[in-house]
Steps between C-alpha positions, in 0.01 A plus 500: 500500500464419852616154443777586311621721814470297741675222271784763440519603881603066570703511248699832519493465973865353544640704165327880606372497837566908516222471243064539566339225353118581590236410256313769699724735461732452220213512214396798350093566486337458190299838502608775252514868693234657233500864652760670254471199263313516152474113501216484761567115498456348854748279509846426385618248217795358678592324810784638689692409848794682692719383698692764733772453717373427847466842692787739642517831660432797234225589211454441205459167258754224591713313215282152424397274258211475244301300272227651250278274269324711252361443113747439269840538771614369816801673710687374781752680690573734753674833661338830590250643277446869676753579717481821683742753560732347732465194361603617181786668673662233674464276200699711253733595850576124499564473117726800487688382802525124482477474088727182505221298709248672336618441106607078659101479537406658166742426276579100556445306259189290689346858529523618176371123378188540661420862557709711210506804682302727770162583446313853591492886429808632469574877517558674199889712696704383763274525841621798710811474695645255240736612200405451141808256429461279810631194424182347638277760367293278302379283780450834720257658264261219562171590704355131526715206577349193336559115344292290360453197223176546282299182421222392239174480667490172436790400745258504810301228349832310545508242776920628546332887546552503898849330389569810250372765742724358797795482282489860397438619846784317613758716223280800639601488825896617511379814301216545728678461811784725352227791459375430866845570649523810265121596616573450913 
């Protein structure tokens, strides 16, 4: 996994330099928290990396990109996975107020081709301060803000894997940038 980071940080440099690359940083650990857990297992089945926009002022997780490798499913993608409170705020702020930029990025046809629709938790009623019949109320309900392509397992014995990975990060990146402006 290492390899495959540093081999996606030269290839991704000139296209996402606001990007971490860091095979130190970017992959996940392998051990399982077992405190709460009933699995008591040590250590995790996949492989994961993340890739978040280089530090700014503020808290909270930044908009990046990831890939997991895991038993039976690979997904590569990116966006913000756990946004907190102001986060959250200034994302659906940005939908509600700029939805023609907003629905360009989701709904083109290159988007939709790849990606289908937005991934995550999505609140069951309209999130407070928004009416029910919003005319962007379906993309304001969501609590996660996520894309991705799922692959066989088998596709990162591929010699073209790197080649797939890069690719998808690269139609990533205008949705995560999008959700960094909405997150600053």
């Amino acid at each position: 996994m290492q390899c495959l980071i540093s081999s996606i940080a030269l290839r991704m440099a000139d296209t996402a330099p606001d990007i971490e690359f860091d095979p130190r940083k970017s992959m996940f650990r392998i051990y399982r928290d077992v405190r709460f857990s009933k699995n008591k297992a040590p250590y995790k089945t996949n492989v994961a990396a993340s890739f978040e926009m280089k530090r700014r002022s503020g808290k909270g997780e930044t908009p990046g990109l990831y890939v997991g490798i895991e038993p039976g499913e690979i997904f590569i993608g990116g966006g913000i996975y756990l946004p907190n409170g102001e986060q959250l705020k200034g994302i659906r702020r940005m939908i509600a107020d700029q939805p023609t930029e907003f629905l360009e990025l989701v709904k083109s046809p290159a988007f939709r081709r790849r990606f289908g629709e937005i991934q995550g938790e999505k609140l069951s009623k309209a999130p407070l301060g928004y009416p029910r019949d919003h005319q962007m109320i379906s993309y304001l309900k969501y609590k996660q803000f996520f894309i991705g392509v799922e692959l066989a397992e088998t596709a990162c014995q591929n010699k073209r894997f790197l080649d797939a990975v890069v690719r998808v990060f690269q139609e990533t990146l205008p949705f995560v940038r999008w959700l960094a402006v909405a997150t600053s």
